[in-house]
C-alpha positions in Angstrom: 0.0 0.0 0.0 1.7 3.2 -0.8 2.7 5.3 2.2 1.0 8.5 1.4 -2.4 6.9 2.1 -3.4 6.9 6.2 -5.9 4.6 8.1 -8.8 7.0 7.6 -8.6 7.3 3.7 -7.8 3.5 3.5 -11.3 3.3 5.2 -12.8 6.4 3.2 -11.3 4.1 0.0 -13.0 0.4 1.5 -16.7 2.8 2.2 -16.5 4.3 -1.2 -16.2 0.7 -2.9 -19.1 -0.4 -1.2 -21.3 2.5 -1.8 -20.5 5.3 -3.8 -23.2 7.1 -3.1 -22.5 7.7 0.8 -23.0 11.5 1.5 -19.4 12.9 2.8 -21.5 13.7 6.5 -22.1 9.4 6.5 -18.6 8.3 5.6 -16.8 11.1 8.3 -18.9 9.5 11.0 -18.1 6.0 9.8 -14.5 6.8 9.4 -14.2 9.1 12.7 -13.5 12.6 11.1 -15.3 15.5 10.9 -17.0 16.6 7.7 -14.8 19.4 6.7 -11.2 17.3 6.6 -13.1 14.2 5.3 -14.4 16.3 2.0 -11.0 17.4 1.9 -9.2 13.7 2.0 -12.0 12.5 -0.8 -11.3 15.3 -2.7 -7.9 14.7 -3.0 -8.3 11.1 -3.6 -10.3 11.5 -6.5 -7.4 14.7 -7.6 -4.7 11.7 -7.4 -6.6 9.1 -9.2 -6.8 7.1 -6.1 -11.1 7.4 -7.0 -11.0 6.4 -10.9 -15.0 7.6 -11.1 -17.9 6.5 -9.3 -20.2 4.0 -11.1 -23.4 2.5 -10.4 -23.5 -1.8 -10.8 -25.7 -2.7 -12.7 -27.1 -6.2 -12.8 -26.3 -7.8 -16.0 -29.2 -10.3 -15.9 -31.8 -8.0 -15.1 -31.2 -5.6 -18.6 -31.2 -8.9 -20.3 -27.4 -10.0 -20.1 -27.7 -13.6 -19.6 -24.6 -15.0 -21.6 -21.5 -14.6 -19.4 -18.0 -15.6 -21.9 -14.4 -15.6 -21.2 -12.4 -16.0 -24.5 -9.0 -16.8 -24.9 -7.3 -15.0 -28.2 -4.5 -16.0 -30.1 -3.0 -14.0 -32.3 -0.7 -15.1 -35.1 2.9 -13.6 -35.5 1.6 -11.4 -37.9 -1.5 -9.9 -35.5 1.1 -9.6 -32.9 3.3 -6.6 -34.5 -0.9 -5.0 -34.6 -1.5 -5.3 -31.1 -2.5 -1.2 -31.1 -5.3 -2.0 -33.9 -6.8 -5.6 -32.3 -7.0 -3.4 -28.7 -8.7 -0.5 -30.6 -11.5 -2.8 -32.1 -11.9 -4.6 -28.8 -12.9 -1.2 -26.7 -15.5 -0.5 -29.3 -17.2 -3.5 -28.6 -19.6 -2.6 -25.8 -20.3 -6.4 -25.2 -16.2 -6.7 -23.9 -16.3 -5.4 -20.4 -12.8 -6.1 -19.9 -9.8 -7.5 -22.1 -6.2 -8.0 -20.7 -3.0 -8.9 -22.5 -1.4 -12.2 -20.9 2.1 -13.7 -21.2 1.8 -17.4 -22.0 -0.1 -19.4 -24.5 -2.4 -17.1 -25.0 -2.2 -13.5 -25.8 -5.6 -12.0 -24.7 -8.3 -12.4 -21.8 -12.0 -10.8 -22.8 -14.8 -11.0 -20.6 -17.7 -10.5 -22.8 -21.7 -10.1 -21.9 -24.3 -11.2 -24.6 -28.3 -11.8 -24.1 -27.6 -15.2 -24.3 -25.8 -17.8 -26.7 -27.0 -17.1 -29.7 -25.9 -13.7 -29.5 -22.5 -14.6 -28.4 -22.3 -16.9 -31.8 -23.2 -14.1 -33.7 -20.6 -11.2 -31.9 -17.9 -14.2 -32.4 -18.6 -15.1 -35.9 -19.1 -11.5 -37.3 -16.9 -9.4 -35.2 -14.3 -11.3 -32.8 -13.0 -13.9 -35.1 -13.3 -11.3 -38.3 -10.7 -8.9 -36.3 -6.9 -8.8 -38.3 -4.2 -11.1 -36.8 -6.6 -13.6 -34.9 -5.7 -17.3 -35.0 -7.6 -19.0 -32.7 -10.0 -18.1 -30.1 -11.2 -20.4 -27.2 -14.8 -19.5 -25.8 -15.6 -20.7 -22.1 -19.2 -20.0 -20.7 -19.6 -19.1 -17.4 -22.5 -21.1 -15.9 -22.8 -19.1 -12.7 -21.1 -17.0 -10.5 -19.3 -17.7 -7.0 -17.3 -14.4 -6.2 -18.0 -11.3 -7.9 -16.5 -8.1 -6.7 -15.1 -4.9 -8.1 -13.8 -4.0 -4.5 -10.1 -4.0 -4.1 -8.6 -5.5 -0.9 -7.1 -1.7 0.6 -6.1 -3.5 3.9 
């Protein structure tokens, strides 16, 4: 944890992930401070880039999000020297919610949302598979889910 970061923004930081929407008077009273000095130690938080944004979570199954895919991409030699272009097209996909590059057999990691299956097929066959460089992608489909977080462990 870096040192510039005290015990009461490391618990500003741990309320914030679980509700954003925590009025600066609640989270000084959680955290111990008074409501001046904890506006103040947000504020800066968010000026550092400690607070990326604040998001609401919205449930993927209730707008119709049933089909939950992780794919593996390969890309051939070729794709590889594109790397700039294949990351490009994937963050215009809405249905990626997150891609990461990965040292070992395979280069990429998406996370991809779909209404269901079908839909998948069709974003794989038209657009994933179509994109320059790709070689081979493996599709796994999550049947449900265990752990789901997006807060990070601050302590």
């Amino acid at each position: 944890m870096p040192e510039t970061l005290d015990k009461f923004e490391k618990r500003i930081l741990e309320l914030l992930q679980e509700d954003a929407s925590l009025s600066t008077a609640e989270i000084s009273e959680r955290v111990g401070l008074s409501a001046s000095p904890c506006w103040r130690r947000i504020d800066r938080l968010e000026k550092d880039g400690f607070i990326k944004r604040k998001v609401a979570l919205v449930d993927r199954r209730k707008v119709g999000l049933n089909a939950h895919v992780f794919a593996q991409v390969r890309l051939n030699a070729h794709g590889r020297a594109h790397l700039d272009e294949f990351a490009e097209a994937i963050r215009a996909f809405p249905e990626v919610l997150e891609c990461y590059v990965l040292m070992g057999p395979v280069d990429f990691l998406i996370r991809i949302v779909a209404p269901d299956i079908e839909a998948y097929e069709r974003f794989f066959f038209d657009r994933l598979s179509q994109l320059p460089g790709v070689q081979e992608v493996n599709s796994t489909v999550a049947l449900s889910e265990i752990k789901a977080t997006t807060a990070l462990p601050i302590r």
